[in-house]
DSSP file (Angstrom, degrees, kcal/mol; ACC not computed):
  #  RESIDUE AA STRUCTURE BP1 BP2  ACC     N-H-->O    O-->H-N    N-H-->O    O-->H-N    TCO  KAPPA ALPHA  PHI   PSI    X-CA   Y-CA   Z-CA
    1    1 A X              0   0    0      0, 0.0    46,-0.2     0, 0.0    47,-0.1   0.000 360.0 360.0 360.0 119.2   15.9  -40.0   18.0
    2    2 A X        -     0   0    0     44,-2.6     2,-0.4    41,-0.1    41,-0.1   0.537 360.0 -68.4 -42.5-148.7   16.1  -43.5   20.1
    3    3 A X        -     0   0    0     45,-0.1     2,-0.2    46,-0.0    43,-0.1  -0.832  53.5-113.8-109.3 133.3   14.1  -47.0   19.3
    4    4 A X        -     0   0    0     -2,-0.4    16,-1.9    44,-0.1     2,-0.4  -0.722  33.2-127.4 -83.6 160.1   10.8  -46.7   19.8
    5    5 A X  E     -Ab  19  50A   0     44,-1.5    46,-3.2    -2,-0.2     2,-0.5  -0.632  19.3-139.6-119.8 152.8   10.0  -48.8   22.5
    6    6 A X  E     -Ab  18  51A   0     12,-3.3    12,-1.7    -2,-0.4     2,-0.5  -0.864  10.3-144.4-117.8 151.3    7.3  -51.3   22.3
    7    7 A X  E     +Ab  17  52A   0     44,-2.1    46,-0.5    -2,-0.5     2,-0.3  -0.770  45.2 159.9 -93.3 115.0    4.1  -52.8   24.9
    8    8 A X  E     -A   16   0A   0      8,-2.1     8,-3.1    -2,-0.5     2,-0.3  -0.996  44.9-106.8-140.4 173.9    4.1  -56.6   23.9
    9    9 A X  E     -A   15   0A   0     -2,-0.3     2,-0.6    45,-0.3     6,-0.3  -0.593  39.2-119.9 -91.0 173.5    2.8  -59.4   25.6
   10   10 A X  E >   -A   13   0A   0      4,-1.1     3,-4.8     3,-0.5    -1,-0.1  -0.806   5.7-128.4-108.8 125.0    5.4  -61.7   27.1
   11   11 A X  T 3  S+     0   0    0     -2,-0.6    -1,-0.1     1,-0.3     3,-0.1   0.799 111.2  44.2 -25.4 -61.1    6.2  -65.6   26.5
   12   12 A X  T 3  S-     0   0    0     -3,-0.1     2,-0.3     3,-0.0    -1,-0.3   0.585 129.3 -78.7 -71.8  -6.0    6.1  -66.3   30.0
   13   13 A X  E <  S+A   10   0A   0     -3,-4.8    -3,-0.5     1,-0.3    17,-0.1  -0.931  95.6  46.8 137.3-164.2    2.9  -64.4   31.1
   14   14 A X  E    S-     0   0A   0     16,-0.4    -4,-1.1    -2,-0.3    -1,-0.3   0.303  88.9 -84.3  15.1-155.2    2.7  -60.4   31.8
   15   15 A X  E     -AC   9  29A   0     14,-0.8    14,-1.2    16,-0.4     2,-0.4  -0.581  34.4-140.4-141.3-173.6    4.1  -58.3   29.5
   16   16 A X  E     -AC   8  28A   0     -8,-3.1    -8,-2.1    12,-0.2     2,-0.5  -0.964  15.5-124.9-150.5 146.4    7.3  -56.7   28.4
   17   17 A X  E     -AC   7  27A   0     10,-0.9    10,-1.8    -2,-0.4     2,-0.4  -0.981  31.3-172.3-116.5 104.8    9.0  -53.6   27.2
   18   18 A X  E     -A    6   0A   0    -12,-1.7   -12,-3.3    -2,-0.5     7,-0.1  -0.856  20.7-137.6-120.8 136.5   11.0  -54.1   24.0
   19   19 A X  E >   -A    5   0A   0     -2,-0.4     3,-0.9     5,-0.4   -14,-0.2  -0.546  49.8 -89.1 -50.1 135.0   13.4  -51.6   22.2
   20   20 A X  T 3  S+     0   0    0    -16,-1.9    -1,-0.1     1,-0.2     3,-0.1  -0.416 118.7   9.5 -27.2 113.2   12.7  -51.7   18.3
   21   21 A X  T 3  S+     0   0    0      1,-0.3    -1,-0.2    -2,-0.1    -2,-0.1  -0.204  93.0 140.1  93.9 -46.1   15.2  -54.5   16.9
   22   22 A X    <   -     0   0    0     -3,-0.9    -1,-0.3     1,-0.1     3,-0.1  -0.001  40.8-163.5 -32.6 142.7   16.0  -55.5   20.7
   23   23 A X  S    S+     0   0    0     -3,-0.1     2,-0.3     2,-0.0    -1,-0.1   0.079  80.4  47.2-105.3  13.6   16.1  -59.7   20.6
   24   24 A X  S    S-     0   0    0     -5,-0.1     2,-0.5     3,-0.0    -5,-0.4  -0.947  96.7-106.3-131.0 151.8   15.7  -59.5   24.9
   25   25 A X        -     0   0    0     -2,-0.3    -7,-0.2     1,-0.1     3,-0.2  -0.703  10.7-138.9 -60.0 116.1   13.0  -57.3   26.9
   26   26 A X  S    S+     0   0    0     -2,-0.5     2,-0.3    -9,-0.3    -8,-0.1   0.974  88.0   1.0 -13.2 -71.7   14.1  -54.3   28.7
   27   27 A X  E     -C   17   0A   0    -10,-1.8   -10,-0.9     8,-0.1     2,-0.7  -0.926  59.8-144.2-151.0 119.4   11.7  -55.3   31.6
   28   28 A X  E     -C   16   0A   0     -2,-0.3   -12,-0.2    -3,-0.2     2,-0.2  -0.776  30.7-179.6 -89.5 102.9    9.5  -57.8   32.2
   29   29 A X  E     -C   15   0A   0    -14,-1.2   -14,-0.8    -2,-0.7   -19,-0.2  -0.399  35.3-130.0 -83.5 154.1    5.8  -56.8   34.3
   30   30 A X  S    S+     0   0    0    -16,-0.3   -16,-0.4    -2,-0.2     2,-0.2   0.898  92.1  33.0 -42.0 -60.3    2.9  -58.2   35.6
   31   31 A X  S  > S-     0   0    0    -17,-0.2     4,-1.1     1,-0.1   -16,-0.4  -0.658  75.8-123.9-120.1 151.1    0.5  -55.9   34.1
   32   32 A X  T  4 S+     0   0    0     -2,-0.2     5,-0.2     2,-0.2    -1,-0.1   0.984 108.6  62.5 -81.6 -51.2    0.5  -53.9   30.8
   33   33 A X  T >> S+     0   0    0      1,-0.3     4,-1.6     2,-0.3     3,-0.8   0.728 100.2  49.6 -61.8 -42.0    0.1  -50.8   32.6
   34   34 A X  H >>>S+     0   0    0      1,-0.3     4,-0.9     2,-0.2     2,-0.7   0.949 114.3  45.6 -41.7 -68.0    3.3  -51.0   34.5
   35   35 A X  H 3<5S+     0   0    0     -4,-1.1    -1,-0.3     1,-0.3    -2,-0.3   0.317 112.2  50.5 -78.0  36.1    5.2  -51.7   31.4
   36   36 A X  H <>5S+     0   0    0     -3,-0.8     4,-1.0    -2,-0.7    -1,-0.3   0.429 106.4  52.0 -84.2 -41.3    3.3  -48.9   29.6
   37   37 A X  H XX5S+     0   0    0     -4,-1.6     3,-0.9    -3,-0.6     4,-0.6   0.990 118.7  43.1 -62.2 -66.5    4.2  -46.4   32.5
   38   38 A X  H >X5S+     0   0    0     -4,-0.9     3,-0.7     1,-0.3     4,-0.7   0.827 117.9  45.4 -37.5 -53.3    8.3  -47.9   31.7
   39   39 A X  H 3><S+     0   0    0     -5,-0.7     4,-2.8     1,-0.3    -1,-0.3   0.869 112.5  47.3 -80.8 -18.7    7.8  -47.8   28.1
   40   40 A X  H <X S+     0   0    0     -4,-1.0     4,-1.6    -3,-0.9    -1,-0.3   0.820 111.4  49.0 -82.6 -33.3    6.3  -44.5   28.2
   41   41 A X  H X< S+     0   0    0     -3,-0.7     3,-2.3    -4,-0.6     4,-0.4   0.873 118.3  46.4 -93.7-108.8    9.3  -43.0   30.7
   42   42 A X  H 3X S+     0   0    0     -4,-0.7     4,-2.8     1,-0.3     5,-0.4   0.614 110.5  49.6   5.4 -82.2   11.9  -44.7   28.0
   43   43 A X  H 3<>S+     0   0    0     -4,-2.8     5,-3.0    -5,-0.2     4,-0.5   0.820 114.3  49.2 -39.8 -41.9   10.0  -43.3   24.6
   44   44 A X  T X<5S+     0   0    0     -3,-2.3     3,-0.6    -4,-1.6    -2,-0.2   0.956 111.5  43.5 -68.4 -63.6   10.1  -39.8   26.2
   45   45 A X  T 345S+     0   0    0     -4,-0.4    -2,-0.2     1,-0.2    -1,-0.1   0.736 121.1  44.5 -46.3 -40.0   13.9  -39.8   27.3
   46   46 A X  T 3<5S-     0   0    0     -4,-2.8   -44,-2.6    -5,-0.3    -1,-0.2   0.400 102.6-138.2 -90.0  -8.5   14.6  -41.2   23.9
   47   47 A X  T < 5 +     0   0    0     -3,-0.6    20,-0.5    -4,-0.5    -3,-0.2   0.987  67.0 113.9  66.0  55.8   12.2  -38.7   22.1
   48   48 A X  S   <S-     0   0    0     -5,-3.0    17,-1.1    18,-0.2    -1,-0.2  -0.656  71.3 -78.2-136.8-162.4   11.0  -41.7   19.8
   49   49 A X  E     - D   0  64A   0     15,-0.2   -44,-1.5    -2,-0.2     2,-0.4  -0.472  30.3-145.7 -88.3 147.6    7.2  -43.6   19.6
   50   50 A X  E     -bD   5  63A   0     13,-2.2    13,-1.3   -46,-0.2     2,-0.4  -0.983  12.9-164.8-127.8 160.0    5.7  -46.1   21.9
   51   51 A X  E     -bD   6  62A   0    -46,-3.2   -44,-2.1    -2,-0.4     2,-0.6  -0.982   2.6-158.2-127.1 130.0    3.6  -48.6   20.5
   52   52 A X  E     -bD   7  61A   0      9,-1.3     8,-3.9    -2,-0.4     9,-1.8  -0.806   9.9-146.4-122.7 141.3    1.4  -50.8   22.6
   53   53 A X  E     - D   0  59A   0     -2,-0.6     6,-0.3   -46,-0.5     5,-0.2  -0.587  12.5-129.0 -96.3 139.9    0.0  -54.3   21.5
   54   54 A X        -     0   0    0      4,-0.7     3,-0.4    -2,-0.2   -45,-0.3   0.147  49.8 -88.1  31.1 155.8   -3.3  -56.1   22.2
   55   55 A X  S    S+     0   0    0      1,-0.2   -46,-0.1    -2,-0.1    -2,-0.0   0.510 133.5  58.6 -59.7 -15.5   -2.8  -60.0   23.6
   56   56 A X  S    S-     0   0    0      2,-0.1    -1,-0.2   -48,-0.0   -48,-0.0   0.183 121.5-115.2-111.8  16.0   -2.8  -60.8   20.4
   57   57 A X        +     0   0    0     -3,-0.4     3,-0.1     1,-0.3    -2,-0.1  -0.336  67.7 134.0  69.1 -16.0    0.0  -58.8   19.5
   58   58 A X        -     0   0    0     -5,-0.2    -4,-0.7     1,-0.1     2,-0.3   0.095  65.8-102.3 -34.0 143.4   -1.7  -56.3   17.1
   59   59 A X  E     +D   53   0A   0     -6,-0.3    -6,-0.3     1,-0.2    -1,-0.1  -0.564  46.0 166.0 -44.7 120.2   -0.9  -52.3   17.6
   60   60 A X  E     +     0   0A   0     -8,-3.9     2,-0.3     1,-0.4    -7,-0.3   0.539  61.9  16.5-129.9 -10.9   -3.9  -51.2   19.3
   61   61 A X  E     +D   52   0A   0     -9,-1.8    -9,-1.3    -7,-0.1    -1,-0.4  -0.997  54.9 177.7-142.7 148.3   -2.2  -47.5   20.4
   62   62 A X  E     +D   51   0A   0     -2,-0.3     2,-0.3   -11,-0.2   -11,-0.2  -0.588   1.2 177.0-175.1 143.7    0.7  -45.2   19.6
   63   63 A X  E     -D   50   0A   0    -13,-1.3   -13,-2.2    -2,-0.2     2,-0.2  -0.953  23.2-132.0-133.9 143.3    2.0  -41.7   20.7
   64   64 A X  E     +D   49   0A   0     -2,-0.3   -15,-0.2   -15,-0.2   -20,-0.1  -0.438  20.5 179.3 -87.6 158.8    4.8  -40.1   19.8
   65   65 A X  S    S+     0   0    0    -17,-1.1   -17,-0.2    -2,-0.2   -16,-0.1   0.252  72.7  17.9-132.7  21.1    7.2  -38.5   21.8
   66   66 A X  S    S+     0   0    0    -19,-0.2     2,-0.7   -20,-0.0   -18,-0.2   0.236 117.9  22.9-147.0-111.3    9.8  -37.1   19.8
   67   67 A X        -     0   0    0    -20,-0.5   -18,-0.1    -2,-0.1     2,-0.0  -0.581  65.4-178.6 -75.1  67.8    9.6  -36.4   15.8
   68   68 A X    >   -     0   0    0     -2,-0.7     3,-0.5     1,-0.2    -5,-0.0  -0.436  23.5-146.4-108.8 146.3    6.1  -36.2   15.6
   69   69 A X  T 3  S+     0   0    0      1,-0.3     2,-0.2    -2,-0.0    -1,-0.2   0.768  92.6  35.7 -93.6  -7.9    5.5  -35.5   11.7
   70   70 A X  T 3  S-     0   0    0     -3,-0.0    -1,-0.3     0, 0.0    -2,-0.0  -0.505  81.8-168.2-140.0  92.5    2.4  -33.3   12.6
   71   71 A X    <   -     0   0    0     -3,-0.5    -4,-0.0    -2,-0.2    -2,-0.0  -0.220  28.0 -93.5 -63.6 145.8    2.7  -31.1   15.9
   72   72 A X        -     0   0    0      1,-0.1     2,-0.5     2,-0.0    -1,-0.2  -0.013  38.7-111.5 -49.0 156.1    0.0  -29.4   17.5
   73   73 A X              0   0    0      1,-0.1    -1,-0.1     0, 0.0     0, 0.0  -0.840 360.0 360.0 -71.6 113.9   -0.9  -26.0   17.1
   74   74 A X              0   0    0     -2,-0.5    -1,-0.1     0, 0.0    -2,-0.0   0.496 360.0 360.0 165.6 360.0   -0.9  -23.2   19.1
């Protein structure tokens, strides 16, 4: 399992897609919805969580992509 990759917003404006631990962004966007579509592409390849942040940095979402500790049914 990768880093999960996280939605935050970014010093300079937009927002940013950072690895868990990472001290630099992956990629720096415009929009949180770009860099949610990136984090999401990332979290998937790496089979890990993405977690996406409010402006105010809180966790306001996350889906797993990987170990998820209770998988659907069916």
């Amino acid at each position: 399992m990768g880093k999960n990759q996280h939605v935050t917003p970014h010093k300079d404006g937009g927002w940013q897609v950072k690895g868990a631990g990472n001290s630099k962004a992956t990629k720096v966007t415009k929009t949180q919805t770009e860099a949610i579509s990136i984090a999401k592409g990332i979290a998937k390849n790496n089979k890990s969580e993405l977690l996406i942040h409010n402006k105010g940095g809180r966790i306001r979402q996350k889906n797993s992509y990987g170990n998820d500790s209770f998988p659907p049914r069916g």
